[in-house]
C-alpha positions as CSV (number, residue, x, y, z in Angstrom):
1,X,-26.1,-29.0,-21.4
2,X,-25.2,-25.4,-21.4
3,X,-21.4,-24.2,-20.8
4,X,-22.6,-23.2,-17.3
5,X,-23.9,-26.5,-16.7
6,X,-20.7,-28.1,-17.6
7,X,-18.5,-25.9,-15.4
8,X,-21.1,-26.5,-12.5
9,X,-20.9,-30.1,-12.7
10,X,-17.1,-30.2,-13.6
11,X,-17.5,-32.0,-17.1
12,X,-15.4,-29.3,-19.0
13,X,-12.3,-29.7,-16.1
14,X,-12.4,-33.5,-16.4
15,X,-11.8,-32.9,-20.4
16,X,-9.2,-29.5,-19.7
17,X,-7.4,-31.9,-17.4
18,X,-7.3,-35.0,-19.9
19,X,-5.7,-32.6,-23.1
20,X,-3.3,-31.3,-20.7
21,X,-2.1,-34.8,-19.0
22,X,-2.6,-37.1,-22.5
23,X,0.4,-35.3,-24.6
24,X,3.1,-36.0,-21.8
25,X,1.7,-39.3,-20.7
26,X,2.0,-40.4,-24.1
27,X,5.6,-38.5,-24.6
28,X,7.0,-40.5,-21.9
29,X,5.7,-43.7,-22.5
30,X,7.3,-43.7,-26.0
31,X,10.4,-41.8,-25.0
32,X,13.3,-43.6,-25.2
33,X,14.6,-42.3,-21.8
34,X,12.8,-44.3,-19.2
35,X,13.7,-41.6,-16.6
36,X,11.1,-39.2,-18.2
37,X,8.5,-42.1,-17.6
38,X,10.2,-42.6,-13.6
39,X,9.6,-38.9,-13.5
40,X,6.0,-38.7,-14.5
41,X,5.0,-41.8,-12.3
42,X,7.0,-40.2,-9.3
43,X,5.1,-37.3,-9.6
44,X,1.7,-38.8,-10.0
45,X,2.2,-41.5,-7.3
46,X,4.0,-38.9,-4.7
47,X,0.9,-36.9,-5.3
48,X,-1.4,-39.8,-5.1
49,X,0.3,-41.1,-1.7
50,X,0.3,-37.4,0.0
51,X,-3.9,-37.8,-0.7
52,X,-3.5,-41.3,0.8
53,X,-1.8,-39.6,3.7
54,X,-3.8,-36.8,4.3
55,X,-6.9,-39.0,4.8
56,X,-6.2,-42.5,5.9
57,X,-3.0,-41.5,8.4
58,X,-3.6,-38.0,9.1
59,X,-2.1,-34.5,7.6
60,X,0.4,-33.9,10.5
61,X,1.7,-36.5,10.1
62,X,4.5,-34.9,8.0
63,X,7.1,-37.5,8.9
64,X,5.5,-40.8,8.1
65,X,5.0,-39.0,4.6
66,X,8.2,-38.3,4.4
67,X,9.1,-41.9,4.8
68,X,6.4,-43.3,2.9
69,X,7.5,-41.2,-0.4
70,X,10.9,-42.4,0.3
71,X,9.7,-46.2,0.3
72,X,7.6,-45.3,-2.9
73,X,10.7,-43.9,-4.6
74,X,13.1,-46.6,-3.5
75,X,10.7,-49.0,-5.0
76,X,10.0,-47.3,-8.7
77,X,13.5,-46.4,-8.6
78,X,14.5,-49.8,-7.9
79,X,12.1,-51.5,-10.3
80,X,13.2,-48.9,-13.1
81,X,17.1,-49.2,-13.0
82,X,17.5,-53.7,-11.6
83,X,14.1,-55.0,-12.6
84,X,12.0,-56.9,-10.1
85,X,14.8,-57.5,-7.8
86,X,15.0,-53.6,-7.3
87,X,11.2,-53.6,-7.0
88,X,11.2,-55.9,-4.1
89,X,13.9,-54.7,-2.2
90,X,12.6,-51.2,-2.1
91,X,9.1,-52.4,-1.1
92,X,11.6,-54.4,1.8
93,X,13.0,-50.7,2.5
94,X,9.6,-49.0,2.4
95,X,8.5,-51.4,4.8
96,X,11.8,-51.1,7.4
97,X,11.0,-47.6,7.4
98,X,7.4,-47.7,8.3
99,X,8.3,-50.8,11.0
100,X,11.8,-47.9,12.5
101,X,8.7,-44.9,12.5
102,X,6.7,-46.7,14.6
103,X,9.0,-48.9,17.1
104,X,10.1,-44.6,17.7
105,X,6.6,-43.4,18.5
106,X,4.9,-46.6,20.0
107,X,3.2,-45.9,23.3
108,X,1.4,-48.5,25.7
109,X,-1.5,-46.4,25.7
110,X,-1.4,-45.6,22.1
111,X,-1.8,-49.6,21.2
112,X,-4.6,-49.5,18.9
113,X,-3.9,-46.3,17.3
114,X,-0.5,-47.7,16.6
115,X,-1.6,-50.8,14.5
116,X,-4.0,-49.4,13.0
117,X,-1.9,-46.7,11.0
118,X,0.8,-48.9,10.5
119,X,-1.7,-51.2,9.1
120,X,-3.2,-48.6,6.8
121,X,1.1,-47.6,6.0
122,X,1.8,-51.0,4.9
123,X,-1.5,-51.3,3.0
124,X,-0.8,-47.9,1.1
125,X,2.6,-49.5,0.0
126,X,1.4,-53.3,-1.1
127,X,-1.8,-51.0,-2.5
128,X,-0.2,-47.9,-4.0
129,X,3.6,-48.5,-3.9
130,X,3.9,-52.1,-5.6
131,X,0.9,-51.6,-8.2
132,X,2.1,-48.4,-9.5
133,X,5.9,-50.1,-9.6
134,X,4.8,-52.4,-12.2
135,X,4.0,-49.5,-14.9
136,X,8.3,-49.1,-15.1
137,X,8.4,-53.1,-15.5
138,X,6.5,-53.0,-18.4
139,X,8.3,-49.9,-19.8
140,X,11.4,-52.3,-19.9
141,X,9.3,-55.3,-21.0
142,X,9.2,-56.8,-24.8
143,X,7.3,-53.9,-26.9
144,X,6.9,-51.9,-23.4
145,X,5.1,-48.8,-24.4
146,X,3.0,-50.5,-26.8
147,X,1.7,-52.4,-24.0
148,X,1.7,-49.5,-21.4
149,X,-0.6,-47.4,-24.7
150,X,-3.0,-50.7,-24.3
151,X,-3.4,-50.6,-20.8
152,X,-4.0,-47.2,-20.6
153,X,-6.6,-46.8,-23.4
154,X,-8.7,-49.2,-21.9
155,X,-8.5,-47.9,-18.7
156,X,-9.1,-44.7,-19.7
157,X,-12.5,-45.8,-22.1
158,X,-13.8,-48.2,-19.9
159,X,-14.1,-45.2,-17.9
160,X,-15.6,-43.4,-20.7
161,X,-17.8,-46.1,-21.8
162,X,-19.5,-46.8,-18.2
163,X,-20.2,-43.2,-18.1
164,X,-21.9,-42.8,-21.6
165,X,-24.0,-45.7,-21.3
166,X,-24.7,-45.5,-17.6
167,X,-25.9,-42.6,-17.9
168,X,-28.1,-43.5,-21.2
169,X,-29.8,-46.5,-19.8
170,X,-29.0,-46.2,-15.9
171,X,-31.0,-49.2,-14.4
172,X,-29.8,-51.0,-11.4
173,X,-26.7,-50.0,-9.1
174,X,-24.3,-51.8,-9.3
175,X,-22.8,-51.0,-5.7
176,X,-25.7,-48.7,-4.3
177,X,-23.7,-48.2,-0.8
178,X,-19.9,-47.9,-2.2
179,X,-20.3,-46.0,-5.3
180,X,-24.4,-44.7,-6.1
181,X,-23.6,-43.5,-9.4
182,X,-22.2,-46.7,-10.7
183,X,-25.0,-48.8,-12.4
184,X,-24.9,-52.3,-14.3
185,X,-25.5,-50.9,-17.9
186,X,-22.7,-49.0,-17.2
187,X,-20.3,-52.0,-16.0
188,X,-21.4,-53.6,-19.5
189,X,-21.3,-50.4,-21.6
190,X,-17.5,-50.5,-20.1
191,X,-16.3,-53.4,-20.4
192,X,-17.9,-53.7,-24.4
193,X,-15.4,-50.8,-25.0
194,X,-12.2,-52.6,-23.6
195,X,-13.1,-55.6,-25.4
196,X,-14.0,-53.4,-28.5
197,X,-10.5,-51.4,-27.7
198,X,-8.8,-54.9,-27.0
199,X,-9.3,-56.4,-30.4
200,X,-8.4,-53.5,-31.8
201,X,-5.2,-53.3,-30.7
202,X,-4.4,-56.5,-32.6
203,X,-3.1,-53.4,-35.1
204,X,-0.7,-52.1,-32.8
205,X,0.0,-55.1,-30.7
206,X,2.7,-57.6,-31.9
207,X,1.1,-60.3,-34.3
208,X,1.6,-63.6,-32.3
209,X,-1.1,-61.8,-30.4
210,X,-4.6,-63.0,-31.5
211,X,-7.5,-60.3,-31.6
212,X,-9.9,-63.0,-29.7
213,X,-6.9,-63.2,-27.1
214,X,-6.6,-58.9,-26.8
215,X,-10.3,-58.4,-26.7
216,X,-10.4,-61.0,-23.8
217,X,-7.6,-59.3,-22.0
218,X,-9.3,-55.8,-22.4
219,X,-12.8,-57.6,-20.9
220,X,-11.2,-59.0,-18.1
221,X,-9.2,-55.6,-17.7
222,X,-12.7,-53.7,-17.9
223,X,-14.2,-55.7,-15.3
224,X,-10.6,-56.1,-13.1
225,X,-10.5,-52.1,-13.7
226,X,-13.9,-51.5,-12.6
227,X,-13.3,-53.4,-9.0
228,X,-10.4,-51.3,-8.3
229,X,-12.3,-48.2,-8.7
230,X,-14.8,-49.7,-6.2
231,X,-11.9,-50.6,-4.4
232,X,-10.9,-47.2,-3.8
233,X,-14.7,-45.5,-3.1
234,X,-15.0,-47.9,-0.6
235,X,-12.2,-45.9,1.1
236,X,-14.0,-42.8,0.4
237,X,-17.0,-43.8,1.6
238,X,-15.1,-44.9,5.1
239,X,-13.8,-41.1,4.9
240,X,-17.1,-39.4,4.1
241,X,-15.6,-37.6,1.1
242,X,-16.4,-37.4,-2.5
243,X,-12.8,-37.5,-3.8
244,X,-9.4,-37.4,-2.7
245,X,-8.9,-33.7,-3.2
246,X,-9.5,-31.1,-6.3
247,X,-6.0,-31.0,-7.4
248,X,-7.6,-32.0,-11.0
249,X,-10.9,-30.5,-10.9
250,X,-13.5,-32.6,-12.1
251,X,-11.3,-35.5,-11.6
252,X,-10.9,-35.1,-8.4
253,X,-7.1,-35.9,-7.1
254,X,-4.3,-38.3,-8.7
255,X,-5.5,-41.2,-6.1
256,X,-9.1,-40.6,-7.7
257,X,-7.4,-41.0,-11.6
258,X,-4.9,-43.4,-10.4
259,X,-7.4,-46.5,-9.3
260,X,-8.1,-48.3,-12.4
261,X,-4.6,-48.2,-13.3
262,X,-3.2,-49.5,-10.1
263,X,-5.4,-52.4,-10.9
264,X,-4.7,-52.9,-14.4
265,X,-1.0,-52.5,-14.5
266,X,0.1,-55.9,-12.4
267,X,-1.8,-58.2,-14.4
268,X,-0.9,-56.8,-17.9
269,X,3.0,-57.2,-17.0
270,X,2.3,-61.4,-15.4
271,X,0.5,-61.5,-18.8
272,X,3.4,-60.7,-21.3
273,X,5.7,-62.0,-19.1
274,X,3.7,-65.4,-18.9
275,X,3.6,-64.9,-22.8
276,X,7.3,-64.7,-23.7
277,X,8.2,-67.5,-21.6
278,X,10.3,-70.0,-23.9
C-alpha cells in the first residue's frame, strides 16, 4: 500500500495517534502519583462521554453534560481517593443529578422523550461511568499497574490481531448487520494473541500466577473485549454513523478507543480481587 493509500484509508493516523498516546498511558500507569493516572482517565472518559452526549442525548443539551461529567468525576474521583465506597457513592450522586435534571424539565407532553434520555443518561453512567471507574481500583490494587499494562496490551493486540488476520483470511462475518468488517478468522486471530500475550505475561505478572491461568484470562478477555466493541457499533449502527467523531483520526473518537477497555477493566479487578482473598 502506497503512503497515499495509507493516509486515504487512515492507517498512518491510527499508528501517529498510538506513538503519541502509548508513552503517557504508560507514564501514568507506572507513576507513583495516582493523580496523573485520575488525570488521564478524566480526560479520556470526559471526552468519551461528550461523544456519548452529542449522539445518544443530543448536542444542546449543554446542561445534562454538564451534570453527566460531574457524576463521571464524582465517581473516578471517589473510587481513586476511598476505594469502592467512593466509587458507589459517586455513581449514587451521578445518578441524583440526572433524576434533579429531569424532575426540572419533565413535561406531560414530553413523556416519552423524557424516559427515554434519562434512560440512555443512566445507561451512559452504569456503561461509561462505573466501567471506566474500575481502571483507578486496579491502580490501587496488589501489583496495580502491572495489571493495568496486562489489560491493556491485550486489549490493544487483540485489536491488532483481529485486524491482521481478518483481513488475511476474511471468511464469514461475524456480526454482518452490527459491525460488516468484523469476520470469524478475525475473532480467532484475536483472541490467539491475548492468550499468546496472556501467557506471556507470566514474566511480568506475579509468580503465584500460572501461565495456563494468564493465557485463559487473556482468552476470555479477547473474546469479553471483542463483545464490547460490538456492544458499542451496535450503538453506531442505531446512529447511522461510522464512529463517534475524528478527534483521533483513524481511530475515530475516545468512545471508539475506549470500548474494549470498558469491557475489560471490571472483570480484571473481580479477578485479582477474587485472587488475593485470604
Amino acid at each position: 500500500m502506497s503512503l497515499a493509500e495509507r493516509l486515504k484509508s487512515g492507517e498512518l493516523s491510527r499508528w501517529l495517534v498510538a506513538l503519541v498516546l502509548i508513552p503517557p498511558t504508560l507514564l501514568c500507569v507506572f507513576s507513583q502519583n495516582k493523580v496523573y493516572l485520575l488525570a488521564l482517565v478524566a480526560i479520556m472518559g470526559g471526552m468519551a462521554w461528550g461523544e456519548y452526549v452529542k449522539n445518544l442525548l443530543g448536542s444542546e443539551r449543554v446542561g445534562l453534560l454538564a451534570l453527566s461529567l460531574m457524576g463521571f468525576l464524582a465517581t473516578v474521583v471517589g473510587a481513586t481517593f476511598f476505594g469502592t465506597n467512593g466509587q458507589i457513592l459517586g455513581l449514587f450522586l451521578a445518578l441524583v443529578f440526572g433524576a434533579a435534571y429531569f424532575l426540572r424539565v419533565l413535561k406531560p407532553e414530553q413523556d416519552r422523550i423524557s424516559v427515554n434520555l434519562v434512560s440512555r443518561y443512566a445507561l451512559g453512567h452504569f456503561y461509561l461511568t462505573f466501567c471506566l471507574s474500575f481502571i483507578m481500583l486496579i491502580k490501587d490494587s496488589e501489583n496495580g499497574p502491572k495489571w493495568l499494562l496486562f489489560v491493556i496490551l491485550i486489549t490493544a493486540l487483540n485489536d491488532t490481531g483481529a485486524f491482521f488476520f481478518g483481513s488475511r483470511f476474511k471468511g464469514p462475518k461475524l456480526s454482518p448487520i452490527i459491525s460488516p468488517n468484523k469476520t470469524v478468522s478475525g475473532l480467532l486471530g484475536g483472541c490467539l494473541v491475548s492468550a499468546l500475550i496472556g501467557g506471556l505475561s507470566k514474566y511480568f505478572i506475579p509468580a503465584e500466577y500460572g501461565w495456563r491461568e494468564l493465557a485463559a484470562l487473556g482468552l476470555f478477555l479477547g473474546l469479553w473485549g471483542t463483545f464490547g466493541d460490538l456492544f458499542e457499533s451496535g450503538f453506531k449502527r442505531a446512529m447511522g454513523v461510522k464512529d463517534t467523531s475524528t478527534l483521533l483520526g483513524g481511530h475515530g473518537g475516545f468512545w471508539d478507543r475506549l470500548d474494549s477497555i470498558l469491557f475489560n477493566v471490571p472483570p480484571v479487578y473481580f479477578y485479582v480481587f477474587w485472587r488475593t482473598l485470604p
